[in-house]
CHARMM-style PDB file with segment names, atoms N, HN, CA, C and O in Angstrom:
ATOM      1  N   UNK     1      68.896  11.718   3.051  1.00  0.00      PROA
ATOM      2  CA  UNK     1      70.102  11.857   2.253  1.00  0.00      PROA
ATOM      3  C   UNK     1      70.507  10.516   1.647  1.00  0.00      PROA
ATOM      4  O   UNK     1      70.676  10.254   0.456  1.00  0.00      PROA
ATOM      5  N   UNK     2      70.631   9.700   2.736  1.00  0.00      PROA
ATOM      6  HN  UNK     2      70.493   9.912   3.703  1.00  0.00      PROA
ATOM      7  CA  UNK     2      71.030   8.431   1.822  1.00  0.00      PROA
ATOM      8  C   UNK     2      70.044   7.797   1.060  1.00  0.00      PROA
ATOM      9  O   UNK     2      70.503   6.865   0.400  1.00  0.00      PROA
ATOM     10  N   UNK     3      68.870   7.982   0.932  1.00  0.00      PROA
ATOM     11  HN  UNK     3      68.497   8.739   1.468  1.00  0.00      PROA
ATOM     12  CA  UNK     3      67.658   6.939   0.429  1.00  0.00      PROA
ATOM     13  C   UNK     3      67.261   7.879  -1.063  1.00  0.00      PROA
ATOM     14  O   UNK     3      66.772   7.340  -2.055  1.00  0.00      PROA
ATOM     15  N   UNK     4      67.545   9.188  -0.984  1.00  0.00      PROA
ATOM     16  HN  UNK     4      67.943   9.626  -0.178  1.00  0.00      PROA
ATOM     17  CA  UNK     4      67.681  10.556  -2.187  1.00  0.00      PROA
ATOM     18  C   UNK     4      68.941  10.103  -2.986  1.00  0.00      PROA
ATOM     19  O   UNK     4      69.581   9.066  -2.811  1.00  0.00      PROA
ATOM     20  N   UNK     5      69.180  11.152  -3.955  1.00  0.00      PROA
ATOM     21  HN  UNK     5      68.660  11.994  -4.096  1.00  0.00      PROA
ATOM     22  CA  UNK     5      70.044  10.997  -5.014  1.00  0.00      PROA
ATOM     23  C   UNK     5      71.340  11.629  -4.348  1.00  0.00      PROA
ATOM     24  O   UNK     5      72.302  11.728  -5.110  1.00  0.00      PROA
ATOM     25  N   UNK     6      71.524  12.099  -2.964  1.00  0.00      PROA
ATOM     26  HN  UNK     6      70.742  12.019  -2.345  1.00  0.00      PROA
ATOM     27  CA  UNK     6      72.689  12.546  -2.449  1.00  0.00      PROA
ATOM     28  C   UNK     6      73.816  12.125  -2.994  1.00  0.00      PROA
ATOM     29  O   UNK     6      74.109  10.945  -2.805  1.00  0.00      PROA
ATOM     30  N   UNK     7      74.700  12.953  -3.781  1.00  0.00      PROA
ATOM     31  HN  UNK     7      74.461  13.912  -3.935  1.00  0.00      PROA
ATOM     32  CA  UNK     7      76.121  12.434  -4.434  1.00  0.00      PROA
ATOM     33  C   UNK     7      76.823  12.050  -2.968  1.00  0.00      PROA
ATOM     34  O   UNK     7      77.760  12.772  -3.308  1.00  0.00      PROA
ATOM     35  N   UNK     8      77.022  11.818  -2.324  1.00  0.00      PROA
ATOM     36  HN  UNK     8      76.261  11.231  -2.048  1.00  0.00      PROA
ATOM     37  CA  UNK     8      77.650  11.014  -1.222  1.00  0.00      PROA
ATOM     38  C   UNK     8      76.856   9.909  -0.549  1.00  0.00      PROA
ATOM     39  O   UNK     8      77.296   9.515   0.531  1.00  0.00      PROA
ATOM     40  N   UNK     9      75.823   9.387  -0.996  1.00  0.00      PROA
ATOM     41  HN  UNK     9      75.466   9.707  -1.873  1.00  0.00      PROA
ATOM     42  CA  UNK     9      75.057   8.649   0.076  1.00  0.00      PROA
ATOM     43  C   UNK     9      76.025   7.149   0.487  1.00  0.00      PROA
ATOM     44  O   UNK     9      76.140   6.566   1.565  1.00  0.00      PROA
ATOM     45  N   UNK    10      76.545   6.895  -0.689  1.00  0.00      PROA
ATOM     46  HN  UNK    10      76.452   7.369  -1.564  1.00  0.00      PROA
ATOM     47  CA  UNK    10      77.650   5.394  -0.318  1.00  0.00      PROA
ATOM     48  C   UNK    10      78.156   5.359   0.724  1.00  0.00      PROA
ATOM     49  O   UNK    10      77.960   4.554   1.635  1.00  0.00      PROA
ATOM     50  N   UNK    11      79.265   6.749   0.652  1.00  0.00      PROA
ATOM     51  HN  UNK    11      79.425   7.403  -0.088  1.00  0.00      PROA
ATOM     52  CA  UNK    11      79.719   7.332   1.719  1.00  0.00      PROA
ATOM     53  C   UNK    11      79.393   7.636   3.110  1.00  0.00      PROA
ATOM     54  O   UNK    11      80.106   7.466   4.099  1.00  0.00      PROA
ATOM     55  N   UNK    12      77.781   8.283   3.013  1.00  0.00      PROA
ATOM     56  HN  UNK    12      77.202   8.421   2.209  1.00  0.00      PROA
ATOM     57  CA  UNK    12      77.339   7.954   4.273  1.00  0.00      PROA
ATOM     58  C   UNK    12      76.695   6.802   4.630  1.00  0.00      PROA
ATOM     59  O   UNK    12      76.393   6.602   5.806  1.00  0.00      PROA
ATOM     60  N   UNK    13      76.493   6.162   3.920  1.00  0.00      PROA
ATOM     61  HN  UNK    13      76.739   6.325   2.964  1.00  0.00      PROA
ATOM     62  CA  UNK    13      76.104   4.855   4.338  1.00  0.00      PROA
ATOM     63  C   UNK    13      76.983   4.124   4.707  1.00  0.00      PROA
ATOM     64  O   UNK    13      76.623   3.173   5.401  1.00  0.00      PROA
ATOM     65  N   UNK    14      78.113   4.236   4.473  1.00  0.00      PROA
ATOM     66  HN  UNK    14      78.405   5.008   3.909  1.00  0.00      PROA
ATOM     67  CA  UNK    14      79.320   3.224   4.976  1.00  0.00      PROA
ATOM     68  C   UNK    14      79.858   3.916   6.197  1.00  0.00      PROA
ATOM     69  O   UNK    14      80.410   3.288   7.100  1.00  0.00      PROA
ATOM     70  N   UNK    15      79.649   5.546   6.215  1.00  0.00      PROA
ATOM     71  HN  UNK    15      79.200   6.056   5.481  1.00  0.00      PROA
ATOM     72  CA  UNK    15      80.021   6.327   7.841  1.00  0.00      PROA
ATOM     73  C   UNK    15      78.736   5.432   8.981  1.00  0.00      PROA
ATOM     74  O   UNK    15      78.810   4.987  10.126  1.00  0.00      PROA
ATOM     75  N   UNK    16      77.996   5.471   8.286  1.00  0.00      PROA
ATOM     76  HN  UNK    16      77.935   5.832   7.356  1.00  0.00      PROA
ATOM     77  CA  UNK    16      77.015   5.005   9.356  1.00  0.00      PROA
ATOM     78  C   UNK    16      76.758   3.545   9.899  1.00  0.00      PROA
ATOM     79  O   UNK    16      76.206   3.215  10.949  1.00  0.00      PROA
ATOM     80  N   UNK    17      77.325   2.729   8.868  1.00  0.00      PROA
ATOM     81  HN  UNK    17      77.773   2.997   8.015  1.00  0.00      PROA
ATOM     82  CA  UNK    17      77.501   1.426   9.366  1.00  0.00      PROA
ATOM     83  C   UNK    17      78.871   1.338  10.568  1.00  0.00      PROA
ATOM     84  O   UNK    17      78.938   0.723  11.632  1.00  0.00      PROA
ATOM     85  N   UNK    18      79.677   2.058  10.009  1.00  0.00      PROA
ATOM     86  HN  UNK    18      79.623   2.558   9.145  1.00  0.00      PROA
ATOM     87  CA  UNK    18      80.839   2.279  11.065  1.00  0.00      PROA
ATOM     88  C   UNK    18      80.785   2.765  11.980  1.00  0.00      PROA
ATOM     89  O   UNK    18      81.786   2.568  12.669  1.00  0.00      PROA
ATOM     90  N   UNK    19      79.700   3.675  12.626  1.00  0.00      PROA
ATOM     91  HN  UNK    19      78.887   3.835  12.066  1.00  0.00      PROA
ATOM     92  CA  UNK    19      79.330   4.134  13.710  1.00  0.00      PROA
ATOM     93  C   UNK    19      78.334   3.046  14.501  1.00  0.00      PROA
ATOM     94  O   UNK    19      78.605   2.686  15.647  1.00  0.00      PROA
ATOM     95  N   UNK    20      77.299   2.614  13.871  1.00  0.00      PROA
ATOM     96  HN  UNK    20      77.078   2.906  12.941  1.00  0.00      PROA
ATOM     97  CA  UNK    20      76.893   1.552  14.523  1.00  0.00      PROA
ATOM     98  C   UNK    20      77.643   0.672  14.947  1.00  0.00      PROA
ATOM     99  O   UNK    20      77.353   0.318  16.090  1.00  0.00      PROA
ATOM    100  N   UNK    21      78.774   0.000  14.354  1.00  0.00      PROA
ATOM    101  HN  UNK    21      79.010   0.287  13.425  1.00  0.00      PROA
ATOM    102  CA  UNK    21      79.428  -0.974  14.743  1.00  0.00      PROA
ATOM    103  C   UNK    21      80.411  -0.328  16.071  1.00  0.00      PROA
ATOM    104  O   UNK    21      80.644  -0.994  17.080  1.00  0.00      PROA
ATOM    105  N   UNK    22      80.854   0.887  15.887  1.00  0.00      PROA
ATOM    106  HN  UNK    22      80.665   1.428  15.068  1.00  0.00      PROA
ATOM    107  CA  UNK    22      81.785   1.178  17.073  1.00  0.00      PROA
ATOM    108  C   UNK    22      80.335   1.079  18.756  1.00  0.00      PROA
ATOM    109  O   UNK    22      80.476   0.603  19.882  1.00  0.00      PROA
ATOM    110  N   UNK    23      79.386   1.625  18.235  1.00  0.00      PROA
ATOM    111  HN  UNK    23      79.271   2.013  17.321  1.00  0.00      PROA
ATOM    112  CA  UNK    23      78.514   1.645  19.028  1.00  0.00      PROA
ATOM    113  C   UNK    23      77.788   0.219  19.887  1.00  0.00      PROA
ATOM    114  O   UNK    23      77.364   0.077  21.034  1.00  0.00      PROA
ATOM    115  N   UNK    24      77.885  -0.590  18.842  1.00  0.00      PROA
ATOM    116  HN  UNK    24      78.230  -0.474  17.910  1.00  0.00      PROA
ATOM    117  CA  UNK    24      77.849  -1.599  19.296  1.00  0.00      PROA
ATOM    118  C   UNK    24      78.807  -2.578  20.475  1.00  0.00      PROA
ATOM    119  O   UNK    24      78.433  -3.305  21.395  1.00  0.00      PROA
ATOM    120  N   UNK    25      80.064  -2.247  20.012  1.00  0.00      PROA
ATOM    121  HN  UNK    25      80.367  -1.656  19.265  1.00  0.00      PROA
ATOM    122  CA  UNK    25      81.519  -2.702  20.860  1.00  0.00      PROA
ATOM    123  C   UNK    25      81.177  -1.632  21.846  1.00  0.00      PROA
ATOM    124  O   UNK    25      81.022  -2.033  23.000  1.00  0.00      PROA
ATOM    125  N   UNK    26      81.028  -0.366  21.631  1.00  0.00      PROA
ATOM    126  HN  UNK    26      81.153  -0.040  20.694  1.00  0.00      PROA
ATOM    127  CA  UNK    26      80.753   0.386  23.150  1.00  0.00      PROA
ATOM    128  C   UNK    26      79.531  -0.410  24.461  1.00  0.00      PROA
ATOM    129  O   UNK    26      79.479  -0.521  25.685  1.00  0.00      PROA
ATOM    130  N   UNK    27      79.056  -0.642  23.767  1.00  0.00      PROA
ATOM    131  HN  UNK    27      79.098  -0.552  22.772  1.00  0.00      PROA
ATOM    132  CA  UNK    27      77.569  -1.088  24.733  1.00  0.00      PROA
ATOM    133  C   UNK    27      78.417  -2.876  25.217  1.00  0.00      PROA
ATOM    134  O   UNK    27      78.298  -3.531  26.253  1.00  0.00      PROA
ATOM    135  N   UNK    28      79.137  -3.130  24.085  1.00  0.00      PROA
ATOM    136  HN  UNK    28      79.234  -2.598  23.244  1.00  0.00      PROA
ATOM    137  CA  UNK    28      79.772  -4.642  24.738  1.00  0.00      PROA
ATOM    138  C   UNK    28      80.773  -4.341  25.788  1.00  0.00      PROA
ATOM    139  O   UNK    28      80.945  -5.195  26.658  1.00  0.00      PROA
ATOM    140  N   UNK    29      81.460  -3.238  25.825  1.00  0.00      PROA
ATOM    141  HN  UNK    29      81.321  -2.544  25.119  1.00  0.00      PROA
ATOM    142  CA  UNK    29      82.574  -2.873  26.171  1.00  0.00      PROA
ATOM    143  C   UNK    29      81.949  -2.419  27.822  1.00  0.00      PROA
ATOM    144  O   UNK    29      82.426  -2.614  28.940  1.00  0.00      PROA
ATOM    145  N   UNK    30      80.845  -1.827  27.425  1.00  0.00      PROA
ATOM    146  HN  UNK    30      80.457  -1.668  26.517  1.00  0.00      PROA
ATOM    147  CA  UNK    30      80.222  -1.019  28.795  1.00  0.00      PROA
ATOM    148  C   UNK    30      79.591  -2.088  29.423  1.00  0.00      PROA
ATOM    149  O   UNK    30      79.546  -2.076  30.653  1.00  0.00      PROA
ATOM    150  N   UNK    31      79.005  -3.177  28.696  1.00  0.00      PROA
ATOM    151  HN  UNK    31      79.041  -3.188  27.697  1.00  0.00      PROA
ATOM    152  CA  UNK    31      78.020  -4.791  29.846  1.00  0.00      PROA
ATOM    153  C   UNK    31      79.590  -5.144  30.286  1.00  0.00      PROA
ATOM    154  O   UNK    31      79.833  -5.371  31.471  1.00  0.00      PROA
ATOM    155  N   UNK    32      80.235  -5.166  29.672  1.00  0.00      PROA
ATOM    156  HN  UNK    32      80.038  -4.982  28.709  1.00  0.00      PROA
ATOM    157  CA  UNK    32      81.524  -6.681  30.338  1.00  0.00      PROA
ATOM    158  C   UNK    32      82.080  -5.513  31.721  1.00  0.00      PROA
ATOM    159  O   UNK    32      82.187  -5.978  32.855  1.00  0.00      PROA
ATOM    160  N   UNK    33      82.397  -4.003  31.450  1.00  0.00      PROA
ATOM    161  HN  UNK    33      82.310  -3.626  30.528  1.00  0.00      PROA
ATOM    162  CA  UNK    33      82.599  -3.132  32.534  1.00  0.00      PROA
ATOM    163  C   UNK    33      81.504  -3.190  34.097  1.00  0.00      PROA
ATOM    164  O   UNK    33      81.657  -3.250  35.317  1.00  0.00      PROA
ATOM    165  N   UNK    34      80.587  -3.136  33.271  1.00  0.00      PROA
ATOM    166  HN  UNK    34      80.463  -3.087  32.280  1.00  0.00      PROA
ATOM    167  CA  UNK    34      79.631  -2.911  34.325  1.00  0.00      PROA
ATOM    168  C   UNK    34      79.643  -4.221  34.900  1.00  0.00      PROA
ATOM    169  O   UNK    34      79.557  -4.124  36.124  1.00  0.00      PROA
ATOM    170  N   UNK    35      79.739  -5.809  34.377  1.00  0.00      PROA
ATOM    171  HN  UNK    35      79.809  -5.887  33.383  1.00  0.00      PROA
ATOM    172  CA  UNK    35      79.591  -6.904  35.357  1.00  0.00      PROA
ATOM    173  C   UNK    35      81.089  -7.172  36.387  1.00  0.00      PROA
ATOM    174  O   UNK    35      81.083  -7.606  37.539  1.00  0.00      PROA
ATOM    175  N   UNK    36      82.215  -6.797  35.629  1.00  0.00      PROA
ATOM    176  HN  UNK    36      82.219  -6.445  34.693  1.00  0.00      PROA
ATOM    177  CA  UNK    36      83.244  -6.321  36.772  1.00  0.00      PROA
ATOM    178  C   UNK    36      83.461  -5.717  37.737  1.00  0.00      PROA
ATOM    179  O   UNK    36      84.311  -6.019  38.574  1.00  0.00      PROA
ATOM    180  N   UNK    37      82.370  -4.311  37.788  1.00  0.00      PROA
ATOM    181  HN  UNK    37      81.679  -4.066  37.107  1.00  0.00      PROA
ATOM    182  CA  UNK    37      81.875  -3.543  39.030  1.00  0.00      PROA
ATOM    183  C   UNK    37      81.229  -3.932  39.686  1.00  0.00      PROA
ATOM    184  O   UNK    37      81.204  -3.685  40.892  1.00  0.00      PROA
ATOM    185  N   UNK    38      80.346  -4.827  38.950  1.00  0.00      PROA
ATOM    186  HN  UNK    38      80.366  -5.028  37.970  1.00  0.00      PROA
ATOM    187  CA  UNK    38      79.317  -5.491  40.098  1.00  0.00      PROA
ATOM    188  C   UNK    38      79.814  -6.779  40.943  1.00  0.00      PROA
ATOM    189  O   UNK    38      79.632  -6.942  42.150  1.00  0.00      PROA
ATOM    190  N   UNK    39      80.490  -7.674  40.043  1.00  0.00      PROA
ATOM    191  HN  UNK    39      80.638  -7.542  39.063  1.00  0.00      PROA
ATOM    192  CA  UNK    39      81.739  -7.897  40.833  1.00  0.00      PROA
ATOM    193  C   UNK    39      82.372  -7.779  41.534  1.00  0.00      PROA
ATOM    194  O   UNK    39      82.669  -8.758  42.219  1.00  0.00      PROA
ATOM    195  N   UNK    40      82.821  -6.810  41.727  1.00  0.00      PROA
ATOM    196  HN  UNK    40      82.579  -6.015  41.170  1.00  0.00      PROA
ATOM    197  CA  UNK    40      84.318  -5.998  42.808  1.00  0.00      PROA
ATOM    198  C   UNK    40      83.537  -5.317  44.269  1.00  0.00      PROA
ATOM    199  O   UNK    40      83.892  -5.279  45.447  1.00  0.00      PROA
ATOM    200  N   UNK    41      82.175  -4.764  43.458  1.00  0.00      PROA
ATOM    201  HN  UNK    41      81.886  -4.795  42.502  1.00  0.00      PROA
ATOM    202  CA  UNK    41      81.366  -4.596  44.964  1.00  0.00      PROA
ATOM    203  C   UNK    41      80.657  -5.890  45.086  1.00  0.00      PROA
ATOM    204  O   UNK    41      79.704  -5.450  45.729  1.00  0.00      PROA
ATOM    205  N   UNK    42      80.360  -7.318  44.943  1.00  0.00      PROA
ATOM    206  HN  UNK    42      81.134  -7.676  44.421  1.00  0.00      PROA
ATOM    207  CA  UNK    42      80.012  -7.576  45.589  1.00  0.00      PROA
ATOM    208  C   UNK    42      81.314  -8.793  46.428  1.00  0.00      PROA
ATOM    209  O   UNK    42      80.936  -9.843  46.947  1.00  0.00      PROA
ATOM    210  N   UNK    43      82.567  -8.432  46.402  1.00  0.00      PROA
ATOM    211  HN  UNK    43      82.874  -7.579  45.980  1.00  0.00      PROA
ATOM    212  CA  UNK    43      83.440  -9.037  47.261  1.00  0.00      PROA
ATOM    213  C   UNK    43      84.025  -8.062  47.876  1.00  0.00      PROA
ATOM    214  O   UNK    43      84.806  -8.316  48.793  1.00  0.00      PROA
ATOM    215  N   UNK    44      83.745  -6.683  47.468  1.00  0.00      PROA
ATOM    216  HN  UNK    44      83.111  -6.476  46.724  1.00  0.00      PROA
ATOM    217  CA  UNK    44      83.924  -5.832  48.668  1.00  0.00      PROA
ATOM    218  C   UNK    44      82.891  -5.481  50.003  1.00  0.00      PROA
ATOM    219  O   UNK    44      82.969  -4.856  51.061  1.00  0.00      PROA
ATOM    220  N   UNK    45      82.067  -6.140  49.396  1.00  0.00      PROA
ATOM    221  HN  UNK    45      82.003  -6.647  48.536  1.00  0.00      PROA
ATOM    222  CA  UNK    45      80.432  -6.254  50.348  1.00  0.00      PROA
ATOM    223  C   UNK    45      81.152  -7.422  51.227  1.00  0.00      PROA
ATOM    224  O   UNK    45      81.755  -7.127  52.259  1.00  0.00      PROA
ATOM    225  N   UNK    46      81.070  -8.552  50.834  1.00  0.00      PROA
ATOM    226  HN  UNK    46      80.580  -8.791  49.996  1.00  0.00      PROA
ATOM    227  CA  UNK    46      81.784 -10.004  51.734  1.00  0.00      PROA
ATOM    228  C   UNK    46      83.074  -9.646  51.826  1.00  0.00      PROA
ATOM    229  O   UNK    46      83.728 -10.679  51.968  1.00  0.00      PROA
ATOM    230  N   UNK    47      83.849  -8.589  51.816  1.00  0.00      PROA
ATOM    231  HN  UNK    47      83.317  -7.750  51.701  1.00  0.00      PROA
ATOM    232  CA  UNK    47      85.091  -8.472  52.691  1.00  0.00      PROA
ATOM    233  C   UNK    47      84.374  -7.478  54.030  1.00  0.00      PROA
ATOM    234  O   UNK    47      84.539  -8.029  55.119  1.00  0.00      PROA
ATOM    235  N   UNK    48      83.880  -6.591  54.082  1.00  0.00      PROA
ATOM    236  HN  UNK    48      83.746  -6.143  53.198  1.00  0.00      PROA
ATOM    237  CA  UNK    48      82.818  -6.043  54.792  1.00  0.00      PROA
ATOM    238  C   UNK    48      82.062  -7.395  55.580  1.00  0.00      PROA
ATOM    239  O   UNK    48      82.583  -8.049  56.483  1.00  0.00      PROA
ATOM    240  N   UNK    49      81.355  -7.515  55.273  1.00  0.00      PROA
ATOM    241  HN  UNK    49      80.932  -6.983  54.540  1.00  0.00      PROA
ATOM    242  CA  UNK    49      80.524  -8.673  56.404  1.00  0.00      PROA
ATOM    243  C   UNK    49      81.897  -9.283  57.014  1.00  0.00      PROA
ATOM    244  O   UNK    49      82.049  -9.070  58.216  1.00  0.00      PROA
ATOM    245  N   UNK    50      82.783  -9.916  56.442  1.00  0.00      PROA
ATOM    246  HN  UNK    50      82.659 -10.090  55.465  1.00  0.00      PROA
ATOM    247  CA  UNK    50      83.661 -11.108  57.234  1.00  0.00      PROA
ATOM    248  C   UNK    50      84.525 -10.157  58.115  1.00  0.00      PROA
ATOM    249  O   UNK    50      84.916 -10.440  59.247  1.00  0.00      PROA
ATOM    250  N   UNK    51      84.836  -8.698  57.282  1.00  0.00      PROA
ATOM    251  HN  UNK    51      84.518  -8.469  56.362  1.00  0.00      PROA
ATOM    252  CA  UNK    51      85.558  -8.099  58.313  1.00  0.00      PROA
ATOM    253  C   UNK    51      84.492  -8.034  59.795  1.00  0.00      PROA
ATOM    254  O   UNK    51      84.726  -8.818  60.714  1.00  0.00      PROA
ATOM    255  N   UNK    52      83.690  -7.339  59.865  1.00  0.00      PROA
ATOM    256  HN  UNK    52      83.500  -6.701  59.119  1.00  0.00      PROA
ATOM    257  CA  UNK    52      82.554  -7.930  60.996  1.00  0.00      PROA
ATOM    258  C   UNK    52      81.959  -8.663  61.982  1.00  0.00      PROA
ATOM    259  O   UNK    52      81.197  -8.366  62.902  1.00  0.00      PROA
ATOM    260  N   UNK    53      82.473  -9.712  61.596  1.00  0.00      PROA
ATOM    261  HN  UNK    53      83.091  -9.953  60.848  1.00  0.00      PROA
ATOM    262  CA  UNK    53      82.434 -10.972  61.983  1.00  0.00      PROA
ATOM    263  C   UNK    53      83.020 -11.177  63.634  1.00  0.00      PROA
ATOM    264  O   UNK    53      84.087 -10.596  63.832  1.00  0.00      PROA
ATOM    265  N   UNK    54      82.697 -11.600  64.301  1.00  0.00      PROA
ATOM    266  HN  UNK    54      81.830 -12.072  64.140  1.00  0.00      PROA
ATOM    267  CA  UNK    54      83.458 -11.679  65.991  1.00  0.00      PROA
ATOM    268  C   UNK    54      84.601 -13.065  65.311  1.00  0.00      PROA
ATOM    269  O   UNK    54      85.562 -13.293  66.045  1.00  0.00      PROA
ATOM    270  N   UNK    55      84.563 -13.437  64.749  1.00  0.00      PROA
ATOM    271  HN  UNK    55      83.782 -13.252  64.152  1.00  0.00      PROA
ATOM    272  CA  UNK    55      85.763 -14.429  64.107  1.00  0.00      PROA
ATOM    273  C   UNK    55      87.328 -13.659  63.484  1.00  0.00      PROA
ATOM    274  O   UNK    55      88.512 -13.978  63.374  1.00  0.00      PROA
ATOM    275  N   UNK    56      86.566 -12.635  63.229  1.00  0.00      PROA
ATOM    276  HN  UNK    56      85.604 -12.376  63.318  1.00  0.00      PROA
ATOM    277  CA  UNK    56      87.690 -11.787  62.097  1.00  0.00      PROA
ATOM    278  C   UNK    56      88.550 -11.604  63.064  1.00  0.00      PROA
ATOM    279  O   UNK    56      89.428 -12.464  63.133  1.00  0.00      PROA
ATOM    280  N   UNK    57      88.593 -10.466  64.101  1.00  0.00      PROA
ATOM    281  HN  UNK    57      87.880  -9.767  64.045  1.00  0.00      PROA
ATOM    282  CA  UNK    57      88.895 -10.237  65.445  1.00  0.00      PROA
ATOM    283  C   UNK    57      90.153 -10.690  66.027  1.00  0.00      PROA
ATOM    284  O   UNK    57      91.230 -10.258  66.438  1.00  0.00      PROA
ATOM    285  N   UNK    58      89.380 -11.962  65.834  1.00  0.00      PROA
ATOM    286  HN  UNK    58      88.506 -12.313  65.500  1.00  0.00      PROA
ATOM    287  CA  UNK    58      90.656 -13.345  66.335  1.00  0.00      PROA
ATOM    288  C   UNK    58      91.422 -13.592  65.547  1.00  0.00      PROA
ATOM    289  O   UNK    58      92.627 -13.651  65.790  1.00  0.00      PROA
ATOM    290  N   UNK    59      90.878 -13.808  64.349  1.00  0.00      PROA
ATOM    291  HN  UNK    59      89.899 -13.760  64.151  1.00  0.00      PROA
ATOM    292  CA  UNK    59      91.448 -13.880  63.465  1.00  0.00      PROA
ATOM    293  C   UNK    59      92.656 -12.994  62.895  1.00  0.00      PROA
ATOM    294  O   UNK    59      93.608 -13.653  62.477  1.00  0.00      PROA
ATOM    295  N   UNK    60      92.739 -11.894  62.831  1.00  0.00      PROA
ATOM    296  HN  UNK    60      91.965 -11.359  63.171  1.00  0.00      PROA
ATOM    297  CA  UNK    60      93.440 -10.915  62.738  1.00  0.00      PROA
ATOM    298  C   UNK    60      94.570 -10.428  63.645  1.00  0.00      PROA
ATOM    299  O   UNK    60      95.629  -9.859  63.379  1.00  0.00      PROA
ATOM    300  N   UNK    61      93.980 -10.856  64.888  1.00  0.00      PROA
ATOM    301  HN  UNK    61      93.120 -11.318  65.104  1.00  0.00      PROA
ATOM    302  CA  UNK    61      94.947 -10.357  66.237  1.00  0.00      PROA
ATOM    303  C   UNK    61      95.430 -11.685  66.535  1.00  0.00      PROA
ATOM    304  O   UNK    61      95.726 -12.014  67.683  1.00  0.00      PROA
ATOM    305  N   UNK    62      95.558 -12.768  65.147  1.00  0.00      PROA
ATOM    306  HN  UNK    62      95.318 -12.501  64.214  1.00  0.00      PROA
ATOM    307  CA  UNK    62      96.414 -13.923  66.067  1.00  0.00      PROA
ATOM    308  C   UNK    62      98.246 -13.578  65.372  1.00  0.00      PROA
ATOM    309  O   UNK    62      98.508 -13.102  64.268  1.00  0.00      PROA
ATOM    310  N   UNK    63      99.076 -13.938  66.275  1.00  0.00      PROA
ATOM    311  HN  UNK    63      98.863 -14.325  67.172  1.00  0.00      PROA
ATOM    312  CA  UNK    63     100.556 -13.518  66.438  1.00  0.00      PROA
ATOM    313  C   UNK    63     100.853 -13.728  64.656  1.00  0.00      PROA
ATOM    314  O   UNK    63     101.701 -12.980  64.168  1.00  0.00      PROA
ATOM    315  N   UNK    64     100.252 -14.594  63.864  1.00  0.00      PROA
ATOM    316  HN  UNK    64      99.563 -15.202  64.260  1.00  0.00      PROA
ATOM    317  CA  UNK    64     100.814 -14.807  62.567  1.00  0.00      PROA
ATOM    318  C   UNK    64     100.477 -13.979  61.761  1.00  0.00      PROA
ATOM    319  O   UNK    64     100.973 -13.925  60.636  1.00  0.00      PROA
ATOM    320  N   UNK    65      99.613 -13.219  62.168  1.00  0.00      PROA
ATOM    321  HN  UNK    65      99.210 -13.263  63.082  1.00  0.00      PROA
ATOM    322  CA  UNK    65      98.855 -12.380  61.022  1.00  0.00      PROA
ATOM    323  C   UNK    65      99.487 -10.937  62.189  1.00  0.00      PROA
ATOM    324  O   UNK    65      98.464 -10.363  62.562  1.00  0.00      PROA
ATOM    325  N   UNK    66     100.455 -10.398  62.678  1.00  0.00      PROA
ATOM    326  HN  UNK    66     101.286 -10.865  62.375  1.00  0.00      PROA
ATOM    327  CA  UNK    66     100.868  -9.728  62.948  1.00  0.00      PROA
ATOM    328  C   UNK    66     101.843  -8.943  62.245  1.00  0.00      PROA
ATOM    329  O   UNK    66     102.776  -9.548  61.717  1.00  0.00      PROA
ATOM    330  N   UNK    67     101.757  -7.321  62.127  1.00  0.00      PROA
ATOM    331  HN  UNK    67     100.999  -6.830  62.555  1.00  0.00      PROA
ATOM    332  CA  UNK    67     102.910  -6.952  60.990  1.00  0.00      PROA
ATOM    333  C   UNK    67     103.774  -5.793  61.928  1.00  0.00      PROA
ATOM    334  O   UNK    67     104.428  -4.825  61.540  1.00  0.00      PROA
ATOM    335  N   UNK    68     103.523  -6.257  63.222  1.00  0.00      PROA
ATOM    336  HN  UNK    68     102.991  -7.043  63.537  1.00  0.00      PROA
ATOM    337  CA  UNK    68     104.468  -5.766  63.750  1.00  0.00      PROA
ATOM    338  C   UNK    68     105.763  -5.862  64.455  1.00  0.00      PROA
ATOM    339  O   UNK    68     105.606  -6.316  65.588  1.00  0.00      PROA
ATOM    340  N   UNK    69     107.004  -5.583  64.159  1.00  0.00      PROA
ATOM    341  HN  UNK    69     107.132  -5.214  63.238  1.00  0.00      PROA
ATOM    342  CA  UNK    69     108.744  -5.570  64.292  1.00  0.00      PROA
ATOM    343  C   UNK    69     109.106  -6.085  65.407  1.00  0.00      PROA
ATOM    344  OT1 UNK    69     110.301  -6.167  65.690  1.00  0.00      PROA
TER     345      UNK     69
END
């Protein structure tokens, strides 16, 4: 259609540059998402291990870190 005498081809040629470009910000939009997830699990992984830890324990059950009345 666009490369033929299609009485709209401008038209779709300019729909289609505009779709690429949204497509493009999608795939940017989806890497910067996806390295935030990978992110968030991997300090929810090291809140996991440290919770674990025979340190945490103590850590946790000392009188300052107490939230009870």
């Amino acid at each position: 259609m666009i490369g033929g005498k299609h009485f709209a081809s401008s038209e779709i040629k300019q729909r289609v540059n505009e779709v690429n470009t949204q497509w493009e910000s999608l795939e940017a939009a989806s890497a910067e998402k996806r390295e935030r997830l990978q992110q968030a699990y991997q300090v929810g992984n090291l809140m996991v291990y440290a919770c674990n830890l025979p340190e945490a324990a103590t850590f946790h059950s000392h009188p300052i870190y107490r939230t009870s009345a």
